[in-house]
C-alpha positions in Angstrom: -15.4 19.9 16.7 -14.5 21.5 20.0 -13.7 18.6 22.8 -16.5 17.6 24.7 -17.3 14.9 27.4 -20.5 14.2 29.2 -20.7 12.4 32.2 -23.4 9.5 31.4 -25.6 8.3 34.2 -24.5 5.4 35.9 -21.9 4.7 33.4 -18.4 6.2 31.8 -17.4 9.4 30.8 -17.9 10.0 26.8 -15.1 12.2 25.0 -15.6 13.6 21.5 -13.9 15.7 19.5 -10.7 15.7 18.6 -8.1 15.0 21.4 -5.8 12.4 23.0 -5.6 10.2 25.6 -2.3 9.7 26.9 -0.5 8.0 30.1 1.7 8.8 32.9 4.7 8.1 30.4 2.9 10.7 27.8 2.6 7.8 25.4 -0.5 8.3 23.4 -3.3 5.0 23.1 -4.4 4.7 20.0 -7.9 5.5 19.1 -10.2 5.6 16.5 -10.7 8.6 14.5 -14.0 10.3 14.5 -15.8 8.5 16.9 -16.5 8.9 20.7 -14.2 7.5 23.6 -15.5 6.0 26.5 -13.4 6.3 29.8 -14.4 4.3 33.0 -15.4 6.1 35.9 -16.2 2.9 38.7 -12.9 1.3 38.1 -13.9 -2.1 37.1 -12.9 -2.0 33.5 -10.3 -4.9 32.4 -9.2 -2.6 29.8 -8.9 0.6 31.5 -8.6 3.8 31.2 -11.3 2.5 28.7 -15.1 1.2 29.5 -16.0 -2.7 28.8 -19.4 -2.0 30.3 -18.4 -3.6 33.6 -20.1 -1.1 35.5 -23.5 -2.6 34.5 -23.0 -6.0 35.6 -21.8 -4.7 39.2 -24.5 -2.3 39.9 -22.4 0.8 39.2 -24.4 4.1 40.1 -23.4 7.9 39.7 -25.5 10.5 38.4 -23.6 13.5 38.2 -25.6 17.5 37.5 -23.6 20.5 36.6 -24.4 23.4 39.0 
């Protein structure tokens, strides 16, 4: 499957395919194979670059449309 991410309403950014997330070090994070990641978009997350669902609780709001 090609990579592909969709920006979800008032919440995180969800990454399928196959891909890897890495940090400024280029050390790779492991995740798990097959299944969608979920990266935080209102900075709240305690385990960023990943969502806890923070953004809920605090009210977070972004809808983002493709022109």
């Amino acid at each position: 499957m090609a990579v592909k991410a969709t920006i979800l309403k008032n919440g995180p950014i969800k990454i399928e395919g196959d891909f890897q997330v890495c940090d400024t070090a280029e050390a790779t994070f492991n995740l798990p194979s097959g299944k969608p990641v979920f990266l935080c978009r209102c900075g709240l997350s305690a385990n960023k670059p990943f969502c806890d669902g923070t953004h809920a609780k605090q009210g977070f709001q972004s809808e983002v449309k493709a022109v």
